[in-house]
GUZATI-397289 format. One record per residue (C-alpha): residue in one letter; x, y, z. Coordinates in steps of 0.25 Angstrom, whole numbers, padded with zeros to 4 digits. Example, Ala and Ser with C-alpha at 12.3 -4.5 7.8 and 13.67 -1.06 7.14 Angstrom:
BEGIN
 residu    xx    yy    zz
      a  0049 -0018  0031
      s  0055 -0004  0029
! end
This chain:
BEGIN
 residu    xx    yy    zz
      x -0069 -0008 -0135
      x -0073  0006 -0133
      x -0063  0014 -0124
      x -0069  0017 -0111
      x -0074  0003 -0110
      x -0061 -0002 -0112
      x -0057  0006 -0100
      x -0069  0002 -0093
      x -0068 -0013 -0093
      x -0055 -0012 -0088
      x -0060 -0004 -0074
      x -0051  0009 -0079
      x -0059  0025 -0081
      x -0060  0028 -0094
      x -0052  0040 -0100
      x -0039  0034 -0096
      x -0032  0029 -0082
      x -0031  0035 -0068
      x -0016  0034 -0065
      x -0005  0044 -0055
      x  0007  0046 -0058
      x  0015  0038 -0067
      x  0023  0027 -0061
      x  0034  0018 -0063
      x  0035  0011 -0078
      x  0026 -0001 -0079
      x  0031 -0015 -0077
      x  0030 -0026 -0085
      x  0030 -0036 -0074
      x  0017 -0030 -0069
      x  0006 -0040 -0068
      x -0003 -0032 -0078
      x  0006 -0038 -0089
      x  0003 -0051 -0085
      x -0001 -0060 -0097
      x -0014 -0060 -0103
      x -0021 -0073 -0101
      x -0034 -0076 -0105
      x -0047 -0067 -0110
      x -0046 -0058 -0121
      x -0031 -0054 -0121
      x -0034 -0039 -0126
      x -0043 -0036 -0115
      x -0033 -0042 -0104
      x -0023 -0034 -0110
      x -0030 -0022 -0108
      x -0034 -0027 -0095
      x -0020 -0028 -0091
      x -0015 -0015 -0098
      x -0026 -0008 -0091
      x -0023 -0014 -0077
      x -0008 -0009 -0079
      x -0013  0005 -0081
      x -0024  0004 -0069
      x -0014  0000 -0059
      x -0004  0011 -0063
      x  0007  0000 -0070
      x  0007  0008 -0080
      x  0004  0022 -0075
      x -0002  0036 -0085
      x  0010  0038 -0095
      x  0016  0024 -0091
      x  0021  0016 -0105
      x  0016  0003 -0107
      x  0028 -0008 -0108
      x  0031 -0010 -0122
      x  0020 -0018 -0130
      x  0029 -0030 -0132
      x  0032 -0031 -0118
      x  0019 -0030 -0115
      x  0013 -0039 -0123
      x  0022 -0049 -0119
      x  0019 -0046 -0104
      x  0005 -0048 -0109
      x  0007 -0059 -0118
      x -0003 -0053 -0127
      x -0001 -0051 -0142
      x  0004 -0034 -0144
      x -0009 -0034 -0153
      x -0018 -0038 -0140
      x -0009 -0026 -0132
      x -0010 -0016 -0143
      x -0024 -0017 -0141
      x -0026 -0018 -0128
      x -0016 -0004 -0127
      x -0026  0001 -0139
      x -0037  0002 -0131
      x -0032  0007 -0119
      x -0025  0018 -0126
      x -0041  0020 -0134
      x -0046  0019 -0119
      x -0038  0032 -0115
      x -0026  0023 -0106
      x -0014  0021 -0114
      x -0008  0029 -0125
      x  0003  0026 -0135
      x  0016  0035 -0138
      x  0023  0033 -0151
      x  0040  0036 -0152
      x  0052  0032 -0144
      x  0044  0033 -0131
      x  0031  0029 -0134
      x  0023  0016 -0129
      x  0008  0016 -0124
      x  0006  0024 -0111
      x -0005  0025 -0102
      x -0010  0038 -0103
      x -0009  0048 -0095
      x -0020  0056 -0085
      x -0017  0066 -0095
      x -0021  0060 -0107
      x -0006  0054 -0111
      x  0005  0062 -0120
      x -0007  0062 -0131
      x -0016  0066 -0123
      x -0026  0059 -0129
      x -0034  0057 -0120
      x -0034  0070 -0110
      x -0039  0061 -0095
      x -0032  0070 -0087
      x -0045  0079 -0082
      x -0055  0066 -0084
      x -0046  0057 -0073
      x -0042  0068 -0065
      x -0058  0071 -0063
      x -0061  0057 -0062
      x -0068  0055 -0048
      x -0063  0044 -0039
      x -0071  0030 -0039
      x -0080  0027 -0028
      x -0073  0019 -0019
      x -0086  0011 -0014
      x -0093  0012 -0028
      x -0080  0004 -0033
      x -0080 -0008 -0024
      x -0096 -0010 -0025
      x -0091 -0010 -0040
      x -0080 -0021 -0037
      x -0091 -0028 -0028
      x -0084 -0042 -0024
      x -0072 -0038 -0031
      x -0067 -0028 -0021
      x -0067 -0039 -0009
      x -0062 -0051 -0015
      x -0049 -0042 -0022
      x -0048 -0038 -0008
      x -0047 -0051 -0002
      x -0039 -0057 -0015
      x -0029 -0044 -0013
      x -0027 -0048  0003
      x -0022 -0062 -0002
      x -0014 -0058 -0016
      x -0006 -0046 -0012
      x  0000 -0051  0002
      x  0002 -0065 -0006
      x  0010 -0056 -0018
      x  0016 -0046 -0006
      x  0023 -0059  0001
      x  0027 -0066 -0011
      x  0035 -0054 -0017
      x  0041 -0054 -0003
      x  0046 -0069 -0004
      x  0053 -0066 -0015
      x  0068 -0061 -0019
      x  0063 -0050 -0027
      x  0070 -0043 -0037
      x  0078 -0029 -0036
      x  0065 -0022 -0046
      x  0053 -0029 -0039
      x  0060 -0025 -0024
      x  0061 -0010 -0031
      x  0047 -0010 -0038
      x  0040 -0012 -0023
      x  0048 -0001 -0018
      x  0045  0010 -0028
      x  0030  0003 -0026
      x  0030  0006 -0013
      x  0035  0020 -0014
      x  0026  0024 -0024
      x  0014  0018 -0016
      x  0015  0028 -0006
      x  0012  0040 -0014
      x -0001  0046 -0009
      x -0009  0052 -0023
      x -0020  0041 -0025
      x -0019  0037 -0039
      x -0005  0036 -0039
      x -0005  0029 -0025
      x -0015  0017 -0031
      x -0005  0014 -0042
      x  0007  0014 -0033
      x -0002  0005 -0025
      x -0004 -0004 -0035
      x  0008 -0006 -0040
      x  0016 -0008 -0028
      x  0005 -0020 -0026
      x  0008 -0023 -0040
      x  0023 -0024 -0037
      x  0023 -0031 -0025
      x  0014 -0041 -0032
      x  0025 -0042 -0043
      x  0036 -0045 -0033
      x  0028 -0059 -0028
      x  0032 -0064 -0041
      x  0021 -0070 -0043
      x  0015 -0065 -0057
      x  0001 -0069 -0055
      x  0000 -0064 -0042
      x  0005 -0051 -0047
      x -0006 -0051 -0059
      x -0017 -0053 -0045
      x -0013 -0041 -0036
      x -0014 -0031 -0048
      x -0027 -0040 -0051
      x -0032 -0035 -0038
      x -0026 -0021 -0038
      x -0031 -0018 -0050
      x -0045 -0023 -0043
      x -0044 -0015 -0031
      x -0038 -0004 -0040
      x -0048  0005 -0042
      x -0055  0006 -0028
      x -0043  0007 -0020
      x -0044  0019 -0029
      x -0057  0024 -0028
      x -0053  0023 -0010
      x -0051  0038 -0001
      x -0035  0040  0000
      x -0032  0038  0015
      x -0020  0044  0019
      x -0019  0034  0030
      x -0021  0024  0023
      x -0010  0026  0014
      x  0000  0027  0024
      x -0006  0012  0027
      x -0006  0008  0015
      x  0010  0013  0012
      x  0015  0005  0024
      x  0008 -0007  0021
      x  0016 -0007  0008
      x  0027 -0002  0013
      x  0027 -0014  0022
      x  0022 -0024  0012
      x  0034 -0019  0002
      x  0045 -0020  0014
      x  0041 -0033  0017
      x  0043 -0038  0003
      x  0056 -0032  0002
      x  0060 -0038  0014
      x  0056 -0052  0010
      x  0046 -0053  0021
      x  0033 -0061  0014
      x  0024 -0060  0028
      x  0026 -0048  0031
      x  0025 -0042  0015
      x  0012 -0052  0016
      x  0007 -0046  0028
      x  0008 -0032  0022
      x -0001 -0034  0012
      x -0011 -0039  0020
      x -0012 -0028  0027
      x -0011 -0019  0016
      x -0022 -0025  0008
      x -0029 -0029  0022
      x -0031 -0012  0025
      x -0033 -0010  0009
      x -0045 -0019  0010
      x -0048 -0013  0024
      x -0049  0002  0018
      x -0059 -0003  0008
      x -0068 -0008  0015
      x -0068  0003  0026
      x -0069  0013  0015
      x -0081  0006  0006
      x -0089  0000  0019
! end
């Protein structure tokens, strides 16, 4: 498969991702390393190891968990994952380091420490999505992962508060939340994402988990494409802030009732903003 096709088909720019700063390791509980179950095992894994790098869970100069672990994650043969990582890495996404530290990164916004591939200028000039050219492109997508979103998320919000959750899962939406405030764009949308992603991995419900980054990943790229709205913001901070308190508190209604009205205004916004 030629390269930029290979980007391509999986939603991503060509010439290598869009990412901010680099963020905490990636872990293997996400639910990007689900296992591969049906279709054409090499191009779910390149699915999967794309979505990771989309969302941020593996952010630019990130390593990739080992390739045993992940292949067991993955429950794919290392062959199937060695060339699912083959063609990322020919696609301009991933690059591999030989010695004591090396591993596969995703490359940087600066073409990565070989500098292969020098994206730096191309992504930094790259202009911003039309917000209302994308959703005519998602068409009835874009409502219905809106109205799946409003019944998932709060679902996954009040099931994590239900639960007696461990010390790491209690610090993981914590150091979310925090990171979810910072104010440049593309490192806000990963931070976003992932504190979504955490709180969904705290309802300990793997499958659920495997449906909000689903419908993330979906919304992904016009919530991206939207006018920063300082106000907004300032919304969207508290609704988190109150959403993560209530699951640290044990509180299912009100960590449920958060959520609703976080992904009640998100959906709200859209619509003002694209008619």
């Amino acid at each position: 498969m030629p390269t930029d096709a290979v980007a391509a088909d999986l939603g991503l720019p060509a010439g290598g991702p869009v990412a901010g700063d680099p963020q905490p390791p990636a872990d293997l509980g996400v639910p990007m390393w689900r296992p591969v179950r049906g279709g054409n095992a090499f191009e779910i894994t390149v699915a999967r190891l794309a979505q990771a790098i989309r969302l941020g869970l593996v952010a630019e100069g990130e390593r990739l968990p080992a390739e045993r672990d992940l292949a067991d994650k993955l429950q794919v043969s290392r062959m199937t994952l060695r060339e699912a990582i083959r063609a990322l890495r020919e696609a301009g996404y991933l690059e591999s380091r030989r010695g004591r530290t090396g591993g596969t990164f995703v490359v940087s916004r600066s073409g990565g420490r070989s500098g292969r591939r020098a994206a730096g200028p191309a992504v930094a000039t790259r202009p911003r999505p039309v917000a209302a050219e994308v959703a005519r492109q998602m068409g009835a997508s874009l409502p219905d992962a809106l109205d799946f979103r409003r019944v998932l998320e709060p679902g996954a919000a009040a099931l994590a508060a239900g639960r007696r959750l461990p010390d790491a899962d209690r610090e993981r939406l914590r150091s979310c939340l925090v990171a979810s405030r910072d104010r440049a764009p593309a490192v806000r949308r990963v931070a976003d994402s992932r504190l979504h992603l955490a709180i969904a991995g705290a309802s300990g419900s793997p499958s659920l988990a495997a449906a909000v980054a689903d419908v993330q990943l979906t919304l992904d790229r016009l919530l991206a494409a939207i006018p920063v709205i300082p106000r907004n913001l300032d919304h969207s901070d508290r609704q988190h802030t109150r959403v993560v308190e209530a699951i640290l508190a044990g509180d299912p209604a009100a960590a449920r009732a958060g959520m609703e009205e976080h992904c009640d205004a998100t959906a709200e916004l859209l619509r003002g903003l694209l008619g």
